[in-house]
C-alpha positions in Angstrom: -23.6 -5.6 6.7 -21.6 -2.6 6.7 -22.0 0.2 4.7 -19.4 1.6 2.1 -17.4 4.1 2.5 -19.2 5.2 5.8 -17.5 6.9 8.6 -16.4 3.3 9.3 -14.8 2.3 6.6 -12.0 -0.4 6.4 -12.5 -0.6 10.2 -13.9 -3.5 11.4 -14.1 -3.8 15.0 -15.3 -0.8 17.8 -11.8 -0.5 19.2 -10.5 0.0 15.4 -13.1 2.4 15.5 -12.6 4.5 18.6 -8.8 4.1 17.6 -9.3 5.6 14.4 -12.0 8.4 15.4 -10.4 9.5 18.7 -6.8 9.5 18.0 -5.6 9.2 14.0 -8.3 11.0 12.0 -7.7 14.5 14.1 -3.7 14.3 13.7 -2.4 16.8 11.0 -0.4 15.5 7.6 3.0 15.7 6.8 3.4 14.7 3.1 7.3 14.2 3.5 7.5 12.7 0.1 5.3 13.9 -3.0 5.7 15.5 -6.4 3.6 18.4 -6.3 4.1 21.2 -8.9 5.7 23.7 -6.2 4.9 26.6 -8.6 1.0 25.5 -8.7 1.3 26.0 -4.5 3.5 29.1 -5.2 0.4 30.6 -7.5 -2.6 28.7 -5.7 -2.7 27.7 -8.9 -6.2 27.0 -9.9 -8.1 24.2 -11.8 -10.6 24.7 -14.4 -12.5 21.6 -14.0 -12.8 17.8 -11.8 -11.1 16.5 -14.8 -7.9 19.0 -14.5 -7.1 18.5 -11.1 -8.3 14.8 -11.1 -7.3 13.2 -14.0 -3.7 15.0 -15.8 -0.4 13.4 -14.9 -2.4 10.5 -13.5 -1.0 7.3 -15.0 -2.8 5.3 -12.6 -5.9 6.4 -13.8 -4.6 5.9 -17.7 -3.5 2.4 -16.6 -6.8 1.3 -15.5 -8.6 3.3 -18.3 -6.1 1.4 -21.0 -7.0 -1.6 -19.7 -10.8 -0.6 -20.0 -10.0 -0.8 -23.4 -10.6 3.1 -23.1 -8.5 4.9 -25.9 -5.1 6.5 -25.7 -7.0 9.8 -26.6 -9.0 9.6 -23.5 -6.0 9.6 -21.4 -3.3 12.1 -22.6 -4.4 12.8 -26.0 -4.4 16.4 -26.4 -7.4 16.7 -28.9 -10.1 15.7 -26.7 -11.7 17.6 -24.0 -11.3 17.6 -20.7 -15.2 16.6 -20.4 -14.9 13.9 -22.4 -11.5 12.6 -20.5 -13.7 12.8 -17.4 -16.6 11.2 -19.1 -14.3 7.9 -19.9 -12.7 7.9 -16.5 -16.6 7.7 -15.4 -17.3 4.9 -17.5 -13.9 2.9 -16.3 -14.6 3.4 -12.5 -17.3 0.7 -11.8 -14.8 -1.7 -13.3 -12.1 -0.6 -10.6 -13.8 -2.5 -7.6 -10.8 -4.4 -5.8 -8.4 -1.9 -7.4 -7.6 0.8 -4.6 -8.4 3.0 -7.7 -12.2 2.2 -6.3 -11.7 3.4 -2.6 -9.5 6.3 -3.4 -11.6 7.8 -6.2 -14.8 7.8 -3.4 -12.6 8.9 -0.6 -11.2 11.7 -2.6 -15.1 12.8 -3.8 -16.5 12.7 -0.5 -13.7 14.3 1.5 -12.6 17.2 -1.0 -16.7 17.7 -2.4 -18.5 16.1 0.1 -19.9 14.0 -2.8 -21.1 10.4 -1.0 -22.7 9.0 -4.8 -21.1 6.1 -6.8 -19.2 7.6 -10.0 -20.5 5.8 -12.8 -21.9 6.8 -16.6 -25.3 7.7 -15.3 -23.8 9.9 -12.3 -21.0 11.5 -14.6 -22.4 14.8 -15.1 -23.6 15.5 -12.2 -20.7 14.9 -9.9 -18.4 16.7 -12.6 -20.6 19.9 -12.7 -21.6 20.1 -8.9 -17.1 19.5 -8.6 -16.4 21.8 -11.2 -18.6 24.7 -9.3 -16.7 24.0 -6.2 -12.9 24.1 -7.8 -14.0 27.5 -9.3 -14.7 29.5 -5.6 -11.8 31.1 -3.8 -11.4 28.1 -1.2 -10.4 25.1 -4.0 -7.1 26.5 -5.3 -4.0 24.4 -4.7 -3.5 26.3 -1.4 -6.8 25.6 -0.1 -6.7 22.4 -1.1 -4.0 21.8 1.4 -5.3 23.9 4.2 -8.6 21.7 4.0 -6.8 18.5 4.9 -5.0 20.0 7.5 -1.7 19.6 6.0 1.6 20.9 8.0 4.2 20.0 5.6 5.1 19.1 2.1 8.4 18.2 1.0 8.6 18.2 -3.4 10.9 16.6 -5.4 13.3 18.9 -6.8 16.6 18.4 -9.3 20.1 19.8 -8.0 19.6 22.7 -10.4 16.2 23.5 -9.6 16.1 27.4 -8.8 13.7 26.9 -5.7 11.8 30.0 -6.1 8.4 28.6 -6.0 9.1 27.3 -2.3 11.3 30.5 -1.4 8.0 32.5 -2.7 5.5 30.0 -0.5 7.5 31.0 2.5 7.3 34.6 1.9 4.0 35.1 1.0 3.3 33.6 5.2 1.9 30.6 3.4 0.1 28.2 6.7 1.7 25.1 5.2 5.7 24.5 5.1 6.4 24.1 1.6 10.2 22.5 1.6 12.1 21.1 -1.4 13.6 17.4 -1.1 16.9 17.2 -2.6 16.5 14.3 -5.8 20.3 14.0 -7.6 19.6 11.3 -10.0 20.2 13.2 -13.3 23.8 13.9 -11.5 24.9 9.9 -11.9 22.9 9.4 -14.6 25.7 8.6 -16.9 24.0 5.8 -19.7 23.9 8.5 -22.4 27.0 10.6 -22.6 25.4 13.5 -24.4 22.8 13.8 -22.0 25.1 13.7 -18.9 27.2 16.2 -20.4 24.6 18.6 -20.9 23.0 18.3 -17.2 27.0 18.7 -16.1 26.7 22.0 -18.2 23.3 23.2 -16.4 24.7 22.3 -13.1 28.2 24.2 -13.8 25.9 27.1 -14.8 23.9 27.0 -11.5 26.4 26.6 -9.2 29.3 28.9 -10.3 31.8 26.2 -10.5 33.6 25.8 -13.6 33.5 21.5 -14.2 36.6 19.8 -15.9 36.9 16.7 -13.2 35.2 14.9 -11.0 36.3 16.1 -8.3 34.3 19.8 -9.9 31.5 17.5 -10.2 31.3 17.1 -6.4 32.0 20.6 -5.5 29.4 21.9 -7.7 26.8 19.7 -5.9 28.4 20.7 -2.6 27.0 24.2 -3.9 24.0 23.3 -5.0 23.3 21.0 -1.2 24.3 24.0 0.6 21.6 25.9 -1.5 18.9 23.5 -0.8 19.4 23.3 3.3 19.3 27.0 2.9 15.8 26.9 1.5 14.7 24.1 4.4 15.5 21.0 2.8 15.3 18.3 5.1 15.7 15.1 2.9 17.5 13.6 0.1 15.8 11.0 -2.1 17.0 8.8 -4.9 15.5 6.5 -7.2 16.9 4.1 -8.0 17.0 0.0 -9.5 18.9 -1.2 -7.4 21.3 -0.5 -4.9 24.8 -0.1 -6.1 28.0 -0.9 -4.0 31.2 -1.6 -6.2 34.4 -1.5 -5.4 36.3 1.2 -6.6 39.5 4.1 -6.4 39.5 7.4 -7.0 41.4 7.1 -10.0 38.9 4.7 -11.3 36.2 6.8 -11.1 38.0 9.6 -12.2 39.0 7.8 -15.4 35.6 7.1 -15.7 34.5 10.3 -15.6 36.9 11.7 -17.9 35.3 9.1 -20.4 32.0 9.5 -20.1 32.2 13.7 -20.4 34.2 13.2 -23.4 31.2 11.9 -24.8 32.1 7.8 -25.0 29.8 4.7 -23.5 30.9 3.1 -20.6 30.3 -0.3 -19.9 28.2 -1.9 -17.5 30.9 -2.4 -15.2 31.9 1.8 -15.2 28.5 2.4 -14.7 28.0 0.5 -11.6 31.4 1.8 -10.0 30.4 5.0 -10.9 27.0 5.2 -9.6 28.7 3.1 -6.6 31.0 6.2 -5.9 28.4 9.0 -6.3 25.8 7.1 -4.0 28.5 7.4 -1.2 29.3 11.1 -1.3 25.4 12.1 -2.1 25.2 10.2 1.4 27.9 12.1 3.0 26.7 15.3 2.2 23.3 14.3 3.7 25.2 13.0 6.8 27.1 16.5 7.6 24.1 18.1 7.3 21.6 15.8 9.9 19.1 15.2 6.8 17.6 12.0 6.1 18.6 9.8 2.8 15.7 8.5 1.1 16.2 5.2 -1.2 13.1 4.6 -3.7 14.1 1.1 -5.5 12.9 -1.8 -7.6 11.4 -0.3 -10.0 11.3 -1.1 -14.2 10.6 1.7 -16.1 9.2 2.6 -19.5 8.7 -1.1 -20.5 6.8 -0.5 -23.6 9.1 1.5 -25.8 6.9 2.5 -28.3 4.6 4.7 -26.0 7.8 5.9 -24.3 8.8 7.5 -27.8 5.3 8.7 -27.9 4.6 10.1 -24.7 8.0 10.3 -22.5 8.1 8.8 -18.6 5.9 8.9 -15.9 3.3 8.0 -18.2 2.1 4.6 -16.9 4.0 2.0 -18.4 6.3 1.0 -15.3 6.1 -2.3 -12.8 7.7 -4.0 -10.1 11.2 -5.3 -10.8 13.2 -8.4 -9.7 16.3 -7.6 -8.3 18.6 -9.3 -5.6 20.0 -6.4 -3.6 20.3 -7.3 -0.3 24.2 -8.2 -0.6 24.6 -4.3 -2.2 22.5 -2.7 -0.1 24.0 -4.1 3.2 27.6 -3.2 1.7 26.3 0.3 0.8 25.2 0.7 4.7 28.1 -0.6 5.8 30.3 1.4 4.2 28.9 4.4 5.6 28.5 3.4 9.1 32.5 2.3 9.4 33.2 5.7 8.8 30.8 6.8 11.1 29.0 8.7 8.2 25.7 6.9 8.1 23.1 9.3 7.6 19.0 8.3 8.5 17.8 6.8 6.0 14.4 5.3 4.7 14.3 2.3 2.4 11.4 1.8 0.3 11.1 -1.2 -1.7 8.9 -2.2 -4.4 8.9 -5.8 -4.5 6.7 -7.1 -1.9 8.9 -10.0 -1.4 11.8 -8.0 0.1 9.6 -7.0 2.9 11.6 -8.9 5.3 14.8 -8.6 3.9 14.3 -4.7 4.3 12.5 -5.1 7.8 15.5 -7.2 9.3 18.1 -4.8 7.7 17.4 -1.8 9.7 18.2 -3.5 12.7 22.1 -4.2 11.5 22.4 -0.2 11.6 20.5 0.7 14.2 23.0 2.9 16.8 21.3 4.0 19.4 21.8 7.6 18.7 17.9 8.1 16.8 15.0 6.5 17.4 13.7 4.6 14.0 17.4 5.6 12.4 17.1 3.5 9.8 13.1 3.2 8.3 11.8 0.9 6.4 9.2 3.3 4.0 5.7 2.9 3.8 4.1 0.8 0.8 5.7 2.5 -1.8 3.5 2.9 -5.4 2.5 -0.4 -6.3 1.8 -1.0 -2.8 0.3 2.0 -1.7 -2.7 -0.1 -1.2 -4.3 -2.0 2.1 -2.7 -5.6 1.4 0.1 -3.9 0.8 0.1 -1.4 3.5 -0.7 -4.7 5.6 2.4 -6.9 4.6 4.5 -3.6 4.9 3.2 -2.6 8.8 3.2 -6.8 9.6 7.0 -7.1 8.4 8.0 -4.2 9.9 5.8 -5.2 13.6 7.6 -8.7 13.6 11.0 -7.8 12.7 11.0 -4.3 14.0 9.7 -1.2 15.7 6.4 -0.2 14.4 6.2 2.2 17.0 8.8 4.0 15.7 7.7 4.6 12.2 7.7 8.3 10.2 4.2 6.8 8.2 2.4 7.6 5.5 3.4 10.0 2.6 0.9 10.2 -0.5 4.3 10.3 -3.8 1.6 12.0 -5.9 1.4 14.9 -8.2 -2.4 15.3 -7.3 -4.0 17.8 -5.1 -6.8 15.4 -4.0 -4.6 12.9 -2.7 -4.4 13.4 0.7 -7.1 11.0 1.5 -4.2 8.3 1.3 -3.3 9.7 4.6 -6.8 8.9 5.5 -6.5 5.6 4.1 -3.6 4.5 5.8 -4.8 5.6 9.2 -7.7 3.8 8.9 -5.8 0.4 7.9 -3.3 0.9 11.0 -6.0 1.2 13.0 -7.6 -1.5 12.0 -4.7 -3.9 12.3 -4.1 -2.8 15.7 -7.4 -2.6 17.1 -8.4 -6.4 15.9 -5.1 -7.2 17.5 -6.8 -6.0 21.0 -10.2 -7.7 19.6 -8.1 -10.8 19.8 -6.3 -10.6 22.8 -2.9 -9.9 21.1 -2.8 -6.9 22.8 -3.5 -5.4 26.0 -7.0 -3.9 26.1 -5.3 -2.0 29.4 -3.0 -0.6 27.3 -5.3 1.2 24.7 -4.2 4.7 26.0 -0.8 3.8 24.8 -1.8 2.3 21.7 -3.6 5.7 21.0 -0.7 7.9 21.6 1.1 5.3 19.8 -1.1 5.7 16.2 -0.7 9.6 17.0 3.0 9.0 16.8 2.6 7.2 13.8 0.5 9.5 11.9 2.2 12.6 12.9 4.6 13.1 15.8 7.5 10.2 15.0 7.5 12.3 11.3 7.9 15.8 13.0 10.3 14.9 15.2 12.6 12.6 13.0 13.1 15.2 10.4 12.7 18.3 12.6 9.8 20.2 10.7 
């Protein structure tokens, strides 16, 4: 029986082992796609306590603690300690087992703390205090955080009007880690309440010096605003979105429709969709002149429960997977870049596991030739950030594709002690491939390749395709 959480964990055969501890676990990270405070990195900000830089902002934590039957309190309430947050997360762990909640929370103790106990009730204190004592020496700021997994790269998730100091600072200061914004435009089609589009309109005029009356202003302000961001490093776009949107439209249309919506009336559901339709093409344009790479995050329904949106705003754990029939719109939305030659690299992420192969066989109808892995199908994305689903995602993407070719893992998380997904992943690639050689579904004679292979995987292919 094996043990957990060992130095062989999750791999279950001696060539997933000598794949894992000879070639992916020494490879350094590139987080491509996260939302880490930049001005925490900026500052090395640091954390008072486990609980701070464990448990705030984390609505997968809240989720599983609200379904603990812990109370709201516990998880964002602002009148109880941080102690007492820590102490309920404690009591909820034990009934995470199956949940990756289970694996991450010991992989994140052990590798950050070198803290190999079980979190439970009776272990609470210790393993808060004996955390705590670390987070408070020089080494455990948000900086050395990131230098102790051996990161290279991050790249945040920044709005259009977002003044970029924190990563400008991060670069002057000599910083050992590339700290690069990732450009994230949704606020700019984002046209469902009038008032609310109108006054990001007025923040983005401000920002970029260019006085907006038309739509045509809109653009040009944002052309600003791009040029600003690949000034600062920026490397990648990303976009989250339901669904993919690809209506038919003119220029007048949309302009009409602009005029509308910034004199502060409702559109209709059919505006809406042209209009998003329209700025999803020239947000992809502008990512095409300049060689970056588009990401798409979709299928996601957000703030479900209304009343504890009002309470406590988004991002706060009350989200799931969506149903949503894009593949007709998404492969319009492709095409309509790549007739005009104007089809930027892109990465689809999808959060319905049941459009794994509709994603998978997608990339290859805009493949070109001209970059290797152009087109991406993203790793399990939130829900499935998680072995099964890292599983179906690298088994879709191996039948219908080039798994060879893929940029990896990425950790989308606002927490300092996440980086163990890297771990996490490496050691579920490694497993899948190294009980394929077990099996004789691939060449044992080729396991030199297959190593440089998972190095290409964890690292390399992600260097290379966005040019860090």
């Amino acid at each position: 029986m094996k043990s957990f959480n060992d130095p062989y964990f999750l791999l279950q055969t001696g060539t997933a082992e000598k794949l894992y501890h000879e070639h992916a676990a020494k490879m350094p990270i590139i987080d491509y796609h996260c939302h880490l405070n930049p001005e925490y990195i900026a500052r090395d900000h640091r954390f008072d306590n486990l609980s701070q830089v464990w448990l705030e902002g984390d609505h997968y934590k809240w989720r599983a603690m609200r379904t603990n039957g812990i109370d709201e309190k516990y998880c964002t309430g602002k009148e109880t300690s941080d102690w007492e947050k820590f102490e309920k997360w404690a009591e909820t762990v034990p009934y995470t087992m199956r949940n990756p909640l289970y694996h991450w929370t010991h992989l994140e103790l052990k590798t950050a703390f070198g803290v190999t106990k079980l979190l439970n009730p009776s272990t609470a204190k210790e393993i808060y205090d004996a955390c705590t004592a670390q987070l408070r020496t020089p080494e455990y700021g948000a900086r050395g955080l990131m230098l102790k997994y051996n990161v290279k790269t991050v790249c945040t998730t920044d709005d259009p009007v977002d003044s970029l100091e924190h990563h400008l600072k991060c670069k002057a200061d000599g910083f050992g880690v590339q700290v690069l914004p990732t450009w994230r435009p949704d606020k700019a089609m984002a046209v469902e309440s009038p008032a609310d589009f109108r006054a990001y309109l007025e923040k983005l005029s401000a920002v970029s010096g260019v006085t907006i009356r038309k739509f045509e202003d809109v653009i040009a302000a944002l052309r600003v605003r791009h040029d600003f961001f690949a000034a600062a490093g920026c490397r990648l776009s990303d976009h989250g979105i339901e669904e993919f949107y690809a209506e038919e439209y003119t220029p007048a249309e949309i302009e009409a429709i602009f005029n509308k919506v910034y004199g502060g009336s409702g559109l209709s559901k059919e505006e809406i969709l042209k209009f998003k339709s329209a700025m999803l093409v020239e947000f992809a344009v502008m990512d095409w002149e300049k060689g970056w790479t588009q990401q798409f995050h979709y299928g996601a329904i957000r703030n479900n429960n209304t009343k504890m949106f009002r309470r406590l705003g988004p991002d706060t754990g009350f989200d799931s997977i969506g149903e949503f029939n894009t593949a007709k719109a998404l492969a319009k939305f492709l095409d309509r870049l790549a007739v005009q030659d104007k089809l930027a690299k892109t990465i689809l992420y999808n959060l319905n596991p049941c459009a794994n192969e509709v994603i998978a066989t997608m990339l290859g109808n805009f493949q070109d030739g001209t970059v290797a892995g152009k087109i991406q199908f993203g790793s399990g994305w939130w829900f499935l950030d998680q072995k099964d689903g890292m599983e179906k995602q690298l088994n879709a993407l191996s039948l219908l594709g080039l798994l060879s070719r893929f940029v990896g893992m990425l950790t989308d998380s606002r927490s300092f002690l996440s980086y163990p997904r890297h771990e996490y992943f490496r050691r579920t690639l490694c497993n899948l491939l190294g009980n394929d050689v077990e099996q004789g579904l691939l060449p044992a004679s080729e396991l030199a390749f297959i190593g440089r292979m998972i190095e290409d995987i964890c690292y390399n292919n992600a260097k290379n395709f966005f040019k860090f």
